[in-house]
One Martini backbone bead per residue (centre of mass of N, CA, C, O) as a GRO file, in nm:
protein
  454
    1UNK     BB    1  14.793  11.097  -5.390
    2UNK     BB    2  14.773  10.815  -5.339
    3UNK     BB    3  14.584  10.513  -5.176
    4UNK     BB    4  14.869  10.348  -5.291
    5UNK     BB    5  15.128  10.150  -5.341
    6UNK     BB    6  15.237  10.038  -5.614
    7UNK     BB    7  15.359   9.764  -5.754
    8UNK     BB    8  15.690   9.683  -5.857
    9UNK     BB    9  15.819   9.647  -6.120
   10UNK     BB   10  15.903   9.346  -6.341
   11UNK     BB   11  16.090   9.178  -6.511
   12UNK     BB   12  16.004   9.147  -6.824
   13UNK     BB   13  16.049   9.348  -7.123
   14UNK     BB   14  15.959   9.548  -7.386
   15UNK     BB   15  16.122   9.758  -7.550
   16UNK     BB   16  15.856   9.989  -7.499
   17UNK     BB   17  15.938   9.925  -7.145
   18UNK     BB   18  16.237   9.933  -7.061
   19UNK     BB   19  16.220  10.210  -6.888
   20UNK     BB   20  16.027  10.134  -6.712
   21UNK     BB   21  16.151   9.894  -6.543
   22UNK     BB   22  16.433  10.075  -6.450
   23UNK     BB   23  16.261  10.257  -6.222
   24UNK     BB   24  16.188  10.022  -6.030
   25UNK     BB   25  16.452   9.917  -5.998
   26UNK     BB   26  16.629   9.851  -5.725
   27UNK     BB   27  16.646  10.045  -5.470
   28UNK     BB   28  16.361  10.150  -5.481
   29UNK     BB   29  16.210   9.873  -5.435
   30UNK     BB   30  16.361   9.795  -5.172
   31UNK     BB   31  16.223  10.054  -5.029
   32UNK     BB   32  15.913   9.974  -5.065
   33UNK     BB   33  15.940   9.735  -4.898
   34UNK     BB   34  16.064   9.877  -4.658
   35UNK     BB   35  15.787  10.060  -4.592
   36UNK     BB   36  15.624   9.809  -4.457
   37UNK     BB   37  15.783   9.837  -4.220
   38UNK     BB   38  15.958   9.988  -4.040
   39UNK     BB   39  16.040  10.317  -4.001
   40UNK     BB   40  16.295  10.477  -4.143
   41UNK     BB   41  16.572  10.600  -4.094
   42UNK     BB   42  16.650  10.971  -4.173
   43UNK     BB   43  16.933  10.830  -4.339
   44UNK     BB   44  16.702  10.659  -4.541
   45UNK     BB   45  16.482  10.808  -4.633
   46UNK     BB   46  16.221  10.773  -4.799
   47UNK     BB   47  16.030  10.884  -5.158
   48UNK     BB   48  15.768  10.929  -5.378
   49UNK     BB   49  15.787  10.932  -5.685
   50UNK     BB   50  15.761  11.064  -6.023
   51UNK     BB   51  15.840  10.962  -6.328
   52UNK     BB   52  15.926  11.065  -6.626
   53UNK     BB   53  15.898  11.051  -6.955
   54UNK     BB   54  16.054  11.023  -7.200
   55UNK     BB   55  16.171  11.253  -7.440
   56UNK     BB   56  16.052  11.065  -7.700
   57UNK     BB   57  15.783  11.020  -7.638
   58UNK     BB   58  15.439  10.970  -7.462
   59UNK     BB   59  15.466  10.921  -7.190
   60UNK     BB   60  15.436  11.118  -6.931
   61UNK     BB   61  15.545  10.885  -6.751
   62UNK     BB   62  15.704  10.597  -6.541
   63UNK     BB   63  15.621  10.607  -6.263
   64UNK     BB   64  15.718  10.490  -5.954
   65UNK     BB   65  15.950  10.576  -5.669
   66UNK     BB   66  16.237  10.550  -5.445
   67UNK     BB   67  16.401  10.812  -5.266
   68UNK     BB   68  16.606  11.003  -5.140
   69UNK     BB   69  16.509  11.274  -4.910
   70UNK     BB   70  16.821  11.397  -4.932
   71UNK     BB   71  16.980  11.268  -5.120
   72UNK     BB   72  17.299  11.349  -5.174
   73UNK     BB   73  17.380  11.465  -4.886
   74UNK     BB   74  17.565  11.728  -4.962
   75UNK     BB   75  17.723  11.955  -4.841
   76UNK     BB   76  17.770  12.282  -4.882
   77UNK     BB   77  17.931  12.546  -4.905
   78UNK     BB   78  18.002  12.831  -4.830
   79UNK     BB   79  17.917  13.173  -4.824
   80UNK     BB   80  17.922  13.499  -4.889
   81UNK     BB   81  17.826  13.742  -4.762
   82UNK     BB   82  17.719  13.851  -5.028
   83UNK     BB   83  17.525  13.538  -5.039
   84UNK     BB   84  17.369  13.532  -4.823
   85UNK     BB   85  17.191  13.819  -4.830
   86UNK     BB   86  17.055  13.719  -5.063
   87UNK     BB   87  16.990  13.436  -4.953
   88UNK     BB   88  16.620  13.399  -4.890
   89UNK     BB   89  16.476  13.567  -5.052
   90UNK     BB   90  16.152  13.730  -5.097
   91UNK     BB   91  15.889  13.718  -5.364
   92UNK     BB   92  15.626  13.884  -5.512
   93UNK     BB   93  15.532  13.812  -5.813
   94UNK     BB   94  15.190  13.733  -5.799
   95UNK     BB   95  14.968  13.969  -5.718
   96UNK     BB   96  14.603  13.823  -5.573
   97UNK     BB   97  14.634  13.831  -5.261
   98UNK     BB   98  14.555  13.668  -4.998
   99UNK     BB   99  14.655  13.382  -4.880
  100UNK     BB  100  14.375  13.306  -4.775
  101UNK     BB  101  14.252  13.345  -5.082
  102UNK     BB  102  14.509  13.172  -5.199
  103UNK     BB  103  14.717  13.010  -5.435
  104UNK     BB  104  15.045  12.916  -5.321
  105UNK     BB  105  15.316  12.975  -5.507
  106UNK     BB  106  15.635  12.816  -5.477
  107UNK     BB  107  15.970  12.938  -5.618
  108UNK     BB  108  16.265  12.742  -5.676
  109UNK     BB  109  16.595  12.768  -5.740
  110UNK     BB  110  16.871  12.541  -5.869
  111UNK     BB  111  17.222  12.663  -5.980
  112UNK     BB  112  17.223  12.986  -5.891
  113UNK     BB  113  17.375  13.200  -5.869
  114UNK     BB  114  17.397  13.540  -5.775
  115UNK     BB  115  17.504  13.645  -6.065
  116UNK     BB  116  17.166  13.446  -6.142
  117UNK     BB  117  16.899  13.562  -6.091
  118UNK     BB  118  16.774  13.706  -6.296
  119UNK     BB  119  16.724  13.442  -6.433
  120UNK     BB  120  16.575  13.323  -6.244
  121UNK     BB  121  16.330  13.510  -6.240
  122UNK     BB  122  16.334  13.472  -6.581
  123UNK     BB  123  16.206  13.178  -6.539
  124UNK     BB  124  15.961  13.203  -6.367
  125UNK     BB  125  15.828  13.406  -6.565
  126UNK     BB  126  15.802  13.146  -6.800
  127UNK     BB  127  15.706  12.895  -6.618
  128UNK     BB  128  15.424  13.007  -6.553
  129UNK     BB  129  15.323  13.078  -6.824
  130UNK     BB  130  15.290  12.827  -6.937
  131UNK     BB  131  15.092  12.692  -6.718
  132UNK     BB  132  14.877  12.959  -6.788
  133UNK     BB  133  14.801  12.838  -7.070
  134UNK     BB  134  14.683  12.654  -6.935
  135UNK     BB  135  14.370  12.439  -6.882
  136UNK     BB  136  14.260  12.606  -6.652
  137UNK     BB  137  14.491  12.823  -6.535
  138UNK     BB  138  14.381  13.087  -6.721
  139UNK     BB  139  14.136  13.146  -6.597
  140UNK     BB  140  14.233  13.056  -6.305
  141UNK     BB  141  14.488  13.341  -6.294
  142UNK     BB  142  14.337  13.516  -6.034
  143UNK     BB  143  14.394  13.296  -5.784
  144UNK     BB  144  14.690  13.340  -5.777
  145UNK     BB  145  14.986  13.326  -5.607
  146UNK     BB  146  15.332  13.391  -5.690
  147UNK     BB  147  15.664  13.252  -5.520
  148UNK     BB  148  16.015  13.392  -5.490
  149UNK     BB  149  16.335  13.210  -5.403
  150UNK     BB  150  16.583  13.211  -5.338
  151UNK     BB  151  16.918  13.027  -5.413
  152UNK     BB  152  17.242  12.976  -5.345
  153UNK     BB  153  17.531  12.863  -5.553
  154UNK     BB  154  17.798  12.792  -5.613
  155UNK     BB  155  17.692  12.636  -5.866
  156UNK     BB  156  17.645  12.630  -6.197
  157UNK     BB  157  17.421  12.415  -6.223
  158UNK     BB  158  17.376  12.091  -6.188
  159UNK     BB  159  17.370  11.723  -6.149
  160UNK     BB  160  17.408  11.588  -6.437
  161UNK     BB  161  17.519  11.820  -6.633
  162UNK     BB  162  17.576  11.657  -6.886
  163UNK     BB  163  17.688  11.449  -6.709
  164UNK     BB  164  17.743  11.205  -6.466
  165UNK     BB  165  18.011  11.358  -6.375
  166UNK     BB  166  17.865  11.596  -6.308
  167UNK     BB  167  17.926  11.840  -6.006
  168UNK     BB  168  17.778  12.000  -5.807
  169UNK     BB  169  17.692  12.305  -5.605
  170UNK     BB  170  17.389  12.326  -5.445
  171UNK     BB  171  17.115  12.442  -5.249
  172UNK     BB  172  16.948  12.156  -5.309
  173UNK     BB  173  17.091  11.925  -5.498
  174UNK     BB  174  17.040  11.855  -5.715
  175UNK     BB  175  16.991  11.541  -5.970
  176UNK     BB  176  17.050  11.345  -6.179
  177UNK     BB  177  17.027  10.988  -6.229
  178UNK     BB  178  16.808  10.890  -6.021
  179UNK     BB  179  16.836  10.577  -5.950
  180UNK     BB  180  16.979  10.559  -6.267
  181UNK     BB  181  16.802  10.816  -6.390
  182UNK     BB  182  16.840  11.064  -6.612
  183UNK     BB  183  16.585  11.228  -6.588
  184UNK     BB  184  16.565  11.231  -6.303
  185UNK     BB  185  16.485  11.489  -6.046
  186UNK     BB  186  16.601  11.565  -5.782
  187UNK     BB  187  16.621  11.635  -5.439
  188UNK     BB  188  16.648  11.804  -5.148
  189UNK     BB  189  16.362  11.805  -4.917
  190UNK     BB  190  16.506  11.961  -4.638
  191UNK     BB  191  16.629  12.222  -4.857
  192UNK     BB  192  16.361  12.300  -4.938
  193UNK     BB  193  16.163  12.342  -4.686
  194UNK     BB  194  16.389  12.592  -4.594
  195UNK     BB  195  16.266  12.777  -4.833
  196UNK     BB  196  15.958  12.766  -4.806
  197UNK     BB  197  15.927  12.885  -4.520
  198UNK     BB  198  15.982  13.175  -4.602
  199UNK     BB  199  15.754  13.191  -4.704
  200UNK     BB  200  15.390  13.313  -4.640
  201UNK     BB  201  15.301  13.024  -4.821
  202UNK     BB  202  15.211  12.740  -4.934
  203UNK     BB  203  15.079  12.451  -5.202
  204UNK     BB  204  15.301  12.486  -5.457
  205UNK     BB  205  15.575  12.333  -5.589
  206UNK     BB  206  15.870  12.451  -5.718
  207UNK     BB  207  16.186  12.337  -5.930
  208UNK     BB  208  16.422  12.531  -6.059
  209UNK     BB  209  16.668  12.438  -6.284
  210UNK     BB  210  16.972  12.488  -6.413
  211UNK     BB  211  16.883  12.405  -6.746
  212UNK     BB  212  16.827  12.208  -7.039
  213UNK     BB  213  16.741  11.970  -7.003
  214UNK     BB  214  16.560  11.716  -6.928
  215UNK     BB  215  16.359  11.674  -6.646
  216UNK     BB  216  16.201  11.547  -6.322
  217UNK     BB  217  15.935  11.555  -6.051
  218UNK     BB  218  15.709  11.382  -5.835
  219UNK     BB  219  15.645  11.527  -5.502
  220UNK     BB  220  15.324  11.360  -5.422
  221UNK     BB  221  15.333  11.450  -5.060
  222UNK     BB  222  15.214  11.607  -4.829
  223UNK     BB  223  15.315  11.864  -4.635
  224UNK     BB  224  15.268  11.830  -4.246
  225UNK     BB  225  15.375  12.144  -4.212
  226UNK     BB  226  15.377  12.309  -4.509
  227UNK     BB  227  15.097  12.199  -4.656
  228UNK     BB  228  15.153  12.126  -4.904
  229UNK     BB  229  15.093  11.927  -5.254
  230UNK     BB  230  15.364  11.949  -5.348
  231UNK     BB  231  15.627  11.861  -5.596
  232UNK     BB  232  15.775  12.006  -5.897
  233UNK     BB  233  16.028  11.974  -6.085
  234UNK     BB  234  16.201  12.136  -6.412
  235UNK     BB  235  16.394  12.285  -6.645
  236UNK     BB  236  16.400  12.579  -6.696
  237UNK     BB  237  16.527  12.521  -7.031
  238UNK     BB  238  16.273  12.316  -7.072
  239UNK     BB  239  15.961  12.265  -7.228
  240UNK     BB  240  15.876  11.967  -7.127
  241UNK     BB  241  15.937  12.013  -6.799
  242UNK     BB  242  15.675  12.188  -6.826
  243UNK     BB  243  15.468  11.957  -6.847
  244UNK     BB  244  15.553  11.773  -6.581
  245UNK     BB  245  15.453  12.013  -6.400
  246UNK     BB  246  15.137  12.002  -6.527
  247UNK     BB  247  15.128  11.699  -6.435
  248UNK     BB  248  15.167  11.708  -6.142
  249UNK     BB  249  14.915  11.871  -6.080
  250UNK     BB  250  14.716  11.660  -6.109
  251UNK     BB  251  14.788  11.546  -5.858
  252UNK     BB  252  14.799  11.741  -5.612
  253UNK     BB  253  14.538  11.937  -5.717
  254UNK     BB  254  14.343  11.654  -5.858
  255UNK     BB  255  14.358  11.392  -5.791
  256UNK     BB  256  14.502  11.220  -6.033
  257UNK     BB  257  14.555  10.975  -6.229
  258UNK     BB  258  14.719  10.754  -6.434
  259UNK     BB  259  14.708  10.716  -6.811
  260UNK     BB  260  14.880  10.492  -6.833
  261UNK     BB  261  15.069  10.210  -6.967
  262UNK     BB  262  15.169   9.882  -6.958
  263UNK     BB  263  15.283   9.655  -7.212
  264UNK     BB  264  15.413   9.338  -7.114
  265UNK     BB  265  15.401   9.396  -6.806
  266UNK     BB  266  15.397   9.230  -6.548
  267UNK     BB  267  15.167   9.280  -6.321
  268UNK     BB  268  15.013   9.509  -6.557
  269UNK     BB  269  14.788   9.381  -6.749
  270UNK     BB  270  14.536   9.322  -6.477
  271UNK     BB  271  14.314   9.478  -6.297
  272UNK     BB  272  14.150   9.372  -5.960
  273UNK     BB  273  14.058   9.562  -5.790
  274UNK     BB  274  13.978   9.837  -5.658
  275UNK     BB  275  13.823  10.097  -5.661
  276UNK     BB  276  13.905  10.358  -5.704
  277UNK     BB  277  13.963  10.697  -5.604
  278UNK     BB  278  14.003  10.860  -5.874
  279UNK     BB  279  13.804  11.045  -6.061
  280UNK     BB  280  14.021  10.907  -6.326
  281UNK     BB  281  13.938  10.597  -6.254
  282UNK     BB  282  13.776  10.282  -6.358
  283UNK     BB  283  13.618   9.986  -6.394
  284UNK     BB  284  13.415  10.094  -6.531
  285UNK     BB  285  13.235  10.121  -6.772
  286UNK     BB  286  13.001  10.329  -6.959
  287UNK     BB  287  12.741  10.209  -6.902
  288UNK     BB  288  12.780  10.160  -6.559
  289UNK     BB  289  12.819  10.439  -6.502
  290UNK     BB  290  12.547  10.522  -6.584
  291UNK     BB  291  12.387  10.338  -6.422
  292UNK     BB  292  12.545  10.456  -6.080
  293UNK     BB  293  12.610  10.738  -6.117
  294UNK     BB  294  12.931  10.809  -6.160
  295UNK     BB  295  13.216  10.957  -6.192
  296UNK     BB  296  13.194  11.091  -6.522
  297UNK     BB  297  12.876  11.054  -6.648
  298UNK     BB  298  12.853  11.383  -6.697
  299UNK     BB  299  13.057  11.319  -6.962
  300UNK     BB  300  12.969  11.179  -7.138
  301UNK     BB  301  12.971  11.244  -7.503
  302UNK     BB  302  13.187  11.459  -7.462
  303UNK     BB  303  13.359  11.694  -7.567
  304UNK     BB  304  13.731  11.739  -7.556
  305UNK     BB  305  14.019  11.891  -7.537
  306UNK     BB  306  14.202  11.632  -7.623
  307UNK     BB  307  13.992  11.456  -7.776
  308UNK     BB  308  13.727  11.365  -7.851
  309UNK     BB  309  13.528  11.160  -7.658
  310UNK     BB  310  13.368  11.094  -7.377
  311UNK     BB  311  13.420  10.774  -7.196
  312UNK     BB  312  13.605  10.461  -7.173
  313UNK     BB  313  13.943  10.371  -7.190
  314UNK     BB  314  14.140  10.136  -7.166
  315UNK     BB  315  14.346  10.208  -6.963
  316UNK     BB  316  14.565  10.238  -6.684
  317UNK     BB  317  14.733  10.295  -6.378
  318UNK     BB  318  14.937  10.090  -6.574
  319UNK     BB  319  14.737   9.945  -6.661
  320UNK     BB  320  14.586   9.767  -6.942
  321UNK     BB  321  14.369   9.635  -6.792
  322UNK     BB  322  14.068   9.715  -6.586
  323UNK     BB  323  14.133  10.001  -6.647
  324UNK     BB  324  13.981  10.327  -6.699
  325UNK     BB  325  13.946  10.612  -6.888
  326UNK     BB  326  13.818  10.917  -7.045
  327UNK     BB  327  14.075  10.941  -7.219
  328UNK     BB  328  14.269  10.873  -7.455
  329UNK     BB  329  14.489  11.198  -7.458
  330UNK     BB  330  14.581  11.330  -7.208
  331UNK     BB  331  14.789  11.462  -6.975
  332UNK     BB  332  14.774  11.195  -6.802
  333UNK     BB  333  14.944  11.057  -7.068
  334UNK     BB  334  15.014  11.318  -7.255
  335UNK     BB  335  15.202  11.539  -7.345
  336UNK     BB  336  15.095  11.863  -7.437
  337UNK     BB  337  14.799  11.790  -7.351
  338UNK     BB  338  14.483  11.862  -7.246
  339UNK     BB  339  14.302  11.822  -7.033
  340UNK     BB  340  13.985  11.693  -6.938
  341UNK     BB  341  13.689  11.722  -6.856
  342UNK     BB  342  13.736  11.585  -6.582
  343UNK     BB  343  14.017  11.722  -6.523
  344UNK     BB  344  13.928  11.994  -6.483
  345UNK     BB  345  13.746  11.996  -6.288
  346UNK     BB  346  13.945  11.890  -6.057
  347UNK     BB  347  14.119  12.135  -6.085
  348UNK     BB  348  13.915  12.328  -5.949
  349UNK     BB  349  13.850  12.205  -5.706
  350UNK     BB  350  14.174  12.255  -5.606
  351UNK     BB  351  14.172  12.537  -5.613
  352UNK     BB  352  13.945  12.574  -5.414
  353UNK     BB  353  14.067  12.439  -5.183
  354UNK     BB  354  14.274  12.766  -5.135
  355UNK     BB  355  14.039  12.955  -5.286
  356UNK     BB  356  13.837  13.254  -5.330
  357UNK     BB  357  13.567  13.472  -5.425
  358UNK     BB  358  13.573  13.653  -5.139
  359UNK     BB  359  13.721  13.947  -5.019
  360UNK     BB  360  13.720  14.111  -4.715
  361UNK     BB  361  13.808  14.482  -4.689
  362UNK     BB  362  13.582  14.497  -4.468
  363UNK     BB  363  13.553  14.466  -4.184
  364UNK     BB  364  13.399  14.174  -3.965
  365UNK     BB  365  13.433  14.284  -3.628
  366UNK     BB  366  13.199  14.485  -3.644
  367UNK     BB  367  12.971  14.777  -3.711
  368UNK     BB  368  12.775  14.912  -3.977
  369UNK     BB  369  12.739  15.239  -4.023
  370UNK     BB  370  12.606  15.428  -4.229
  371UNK     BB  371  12.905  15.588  -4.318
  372UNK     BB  372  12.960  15.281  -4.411
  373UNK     BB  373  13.128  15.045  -4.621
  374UNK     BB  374  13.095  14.726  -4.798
  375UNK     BB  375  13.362  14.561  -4.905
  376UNK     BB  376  13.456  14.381  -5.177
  377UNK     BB  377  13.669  14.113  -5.330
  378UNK     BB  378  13.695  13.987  -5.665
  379UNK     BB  379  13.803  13.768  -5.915
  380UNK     BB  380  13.893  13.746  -6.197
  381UNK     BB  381  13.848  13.608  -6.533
  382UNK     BB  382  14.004  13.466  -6.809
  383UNK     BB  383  13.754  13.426  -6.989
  384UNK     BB  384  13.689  13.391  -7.368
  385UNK     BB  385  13.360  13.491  -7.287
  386UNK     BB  386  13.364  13.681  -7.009
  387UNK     BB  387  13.320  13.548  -6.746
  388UNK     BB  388  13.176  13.587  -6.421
  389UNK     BB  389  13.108  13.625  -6.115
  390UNK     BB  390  12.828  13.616  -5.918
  391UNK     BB  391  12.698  13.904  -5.729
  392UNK     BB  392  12.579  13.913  -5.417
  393UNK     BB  393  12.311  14.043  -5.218
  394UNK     BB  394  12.185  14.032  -4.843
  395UNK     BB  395  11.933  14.110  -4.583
  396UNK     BB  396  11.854  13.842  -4.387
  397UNK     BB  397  11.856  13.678  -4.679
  398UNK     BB  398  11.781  13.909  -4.865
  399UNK     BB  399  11.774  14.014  -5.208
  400UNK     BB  400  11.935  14.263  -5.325
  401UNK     BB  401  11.948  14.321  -5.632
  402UNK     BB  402  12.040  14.610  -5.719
  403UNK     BB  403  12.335  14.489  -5.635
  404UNK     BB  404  12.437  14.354  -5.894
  405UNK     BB  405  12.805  14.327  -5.926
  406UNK     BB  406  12.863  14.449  -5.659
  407UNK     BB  407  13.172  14.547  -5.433
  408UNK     BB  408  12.975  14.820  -5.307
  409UNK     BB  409  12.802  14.937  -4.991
  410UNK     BB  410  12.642  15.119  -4.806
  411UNK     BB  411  12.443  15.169  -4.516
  412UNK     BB  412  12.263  15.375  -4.645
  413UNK     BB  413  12.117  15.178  -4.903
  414UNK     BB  414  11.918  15.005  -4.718
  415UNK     BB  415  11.719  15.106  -4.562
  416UNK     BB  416  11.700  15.156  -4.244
  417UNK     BB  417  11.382  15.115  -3.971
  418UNK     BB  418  11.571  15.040  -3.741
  419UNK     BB  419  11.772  14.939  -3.442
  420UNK     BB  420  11.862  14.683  -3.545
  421UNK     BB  421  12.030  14.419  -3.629
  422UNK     BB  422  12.227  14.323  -3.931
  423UNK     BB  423  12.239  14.122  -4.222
  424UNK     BB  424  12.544  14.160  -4.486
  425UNK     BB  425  12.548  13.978  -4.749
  426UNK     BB  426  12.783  13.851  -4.950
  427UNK     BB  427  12.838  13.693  -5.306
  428UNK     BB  428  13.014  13.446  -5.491
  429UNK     BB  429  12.961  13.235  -5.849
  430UNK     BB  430  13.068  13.004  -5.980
  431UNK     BB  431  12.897  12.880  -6.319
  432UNK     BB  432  13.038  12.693  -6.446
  433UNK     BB  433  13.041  12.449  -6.700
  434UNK     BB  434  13.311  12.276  -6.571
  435UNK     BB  435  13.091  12.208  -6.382
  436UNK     BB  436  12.870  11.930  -6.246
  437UNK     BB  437  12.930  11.887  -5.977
  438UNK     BB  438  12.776  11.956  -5.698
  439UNK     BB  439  13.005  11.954  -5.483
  440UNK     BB  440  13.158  12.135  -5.649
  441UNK     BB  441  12.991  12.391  -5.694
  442UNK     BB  442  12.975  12.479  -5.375
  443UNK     BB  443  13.275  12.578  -5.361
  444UNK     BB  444  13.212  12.777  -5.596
  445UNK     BB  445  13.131  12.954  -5.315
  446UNK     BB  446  13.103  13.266  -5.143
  447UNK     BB  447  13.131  13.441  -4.818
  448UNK     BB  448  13.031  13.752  -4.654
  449UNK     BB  449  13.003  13.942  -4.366
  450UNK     BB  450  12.782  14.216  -4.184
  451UNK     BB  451  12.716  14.428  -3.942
  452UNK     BB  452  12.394  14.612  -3.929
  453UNK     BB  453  12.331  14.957  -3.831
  454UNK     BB  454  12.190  15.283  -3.739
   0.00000   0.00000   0.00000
């Protein structure tokens, strides 16, 4: 989801940020150092991966490294005939529509055994009900569909968990320890992915771990096949793992930047780049940014759900100086705390990006003549205020007022008085308040046409 990769910390470290340097030590660094020449025979091939923050510290992650793409590569053992039957099964956890209209989430588990689906069942739909608690996902969590795949384990529980020494036989391969760091909880992506194709569409990946274990990892970087914007990892069992999973989501679906920083740690004292790409993060002060009309400035002085005003905050990005963030401690900062309006935002965007506003019912590919009807589903809104997307009906471009807020029209009450063929526009448009960008508001705005005549 970054527009480049940060260079691998180095280096010695403060005691308070020991564990940053140990994640990109080692393997990793060498991996990315590796990245920059000839790509890598697939025997070897890395991923970028983002580790989660310390369990008992404060923030959100700890920077990033290179993993193997296959995990640690171990055949699984074979499965019985009805280990088999079972592995692979997809259900439609929450059904809000087609896949073409929504955005769909994909839920794997691994060290299930086949007779503990039923318990990855009610872990998916307590990991999703997490998420779905968090702003913006509470109001737009009537644009998901959510899809659990099977994937049958021959051993309970993961490698690595409860100690280094364990080693479980699991259909992704998860693995606590990767990289020598306990909490990164790596997969086979690959065998990830073979699972992923079985669902009808997936837009974003979870794997959850069959665990209780503090762990996760976020692999953003868009999958070229199966269209996916990330995977996340998580701990079926473990509160905090859920919350890695809702910040790894700002990177996948908000395109948004990690607002920690190291103190102490060489090479991300000052950053001297250039303007980031990523919408909360930027070189600009806030008076600066008010003047250039730029980044978050139509949200400066507003109060943030996350505590405080929104302002610039130095720091950012892993570096101390040189990056500003929009609020002192959103999710994209420290776990548990809620995304920032600028923040918010973003993610609103990321949702529009795979699902709309309006899908129509009646076919569009006719014409509609008297005795039919024109219908459109509308997504509702779990809006706290009870706000709902606005639905306008229109007749060769001019709005049909009458028939405002509703999602069906026969052409028997449109009054046509000739034989010409004539189009009939529904829209609906989200005017929500969390959203300032007009580029941003023109996306929450969907429409559906049909011809229509005598």
């Amino acid at each position: 989801m970054h527009p480049t990769i940060r260079r691998t910390l180095c280096g010695a470290v403060t005691a308070a940020c020991a564990a940053a340097a140990l994640l990109t030590a080692g393997p990793g660094a060498a991996a990315a150092t590796a990245a920059e020449g000839p790509p890598p025979a697939p025997a070897t091939a890395r991923v970028k991966v983002e580790i989660p923050g310390p369990e008992h510290g404060t923030d959100a992650g700890s920077g990033y490294t290179r993993v193997p793409l296959s995990g640690q590569a171990k055949s699984a053992a074979r499965l019985s005939e009805a280990e088999r039957a079972a592995d692979g099964d997809v259900t439609k956890m929450i059904d809000n529509g087609s896949t073409a209209d929504r955005l769909d989430v994909v839920v794997i588990g691994d060290g299930y055994t086949a007779a503990e689906l039923d318990r990855f069942h009610a872990d998916a739909r307590q990991k999703w009900a997490e998420v779905a608690a968090v702003e913006p996902y509470t109001t737009y969590q009537n644009l998901f569909n959510v899809w659990t795949v099977d994937a049958v384990s021959n051993d309970s529980g993961v490698t690595g968990d409860p100690d280094r020494g364990a080693v479980r036989d699991t259909a992704l391969g998860s693995y606590f320890w990767c990289e020598d760091i306990e909490r990164l909880l790596c997969v086979d992506q690959p065998k990830v992915d073979a699972y992923v194709a079985k669902a009808p569409a997936a837009d974003l990946v979870i794997v959850l771990a069959n665990s209780a274990k503090y762990g996760g990892a976020g692999y953003n970087e868009p999958s070229a096949t199966l269209g996916y914007e990330g995977i996340s990892t998580a701990s079926a069992g473990n509160a905090k793992s859920g919350q890695v999973a809702i910040h790894e989501t700002g990177h996948s679906l908000g395109k948004l930047a990690d607002e920690y920083f190291y103190p102490g740690v060489p090479d991300y004292e000052k950053y001297t780049g250039p303007e980031p790409a990523e919408s909360n993060s930027s070189t600009l002060t806030a008076d600066r940014m008010a003047r250039e009309r730029t980044k978050w400035y139509r949200w400066l002085g507003e109060e943030s759900p996350d505590g405080g005003v929104v302002g610039a905050y130095e720091g950012g990005g892993y570096y101390v100086t040189g990056l500003y963030r929009p609020t002192d401690n959103s999710i994209m900062r420290v776990l548990g705390k809620p995304f920032s309006l600028p923040g918010t935002e973003a993610m609103i965007a990321g949702f529009a990006r795979h699902a709309t506003f309006v899908t129509p019912l009646t076919p569009t590919d006719r014409t509609l003549r008297p005795w039919h009807t024109a219908k459109a589903s509308v997504p509702r809104l779990a809006d706290a205020y009870g706000r709902q997307p606005e639905v306008r009906w229109y007749l060769d471009g001019r709005e049909l007022k009458r028939f405002r807020g509703r999602t069906e029209v026969r052409v028997a009450e449109l009054w046509l008085l000739d034989l010409r063929t004539h189009k009939l526009t529904v829209t609906a448009e989200d005017r929500t308040t969390a959203v300032r960008d007009p580029l941003i508001a023109r996306t929450l705005r969907t429409s559906a046409a049909w011809s229509v005549r005598l």
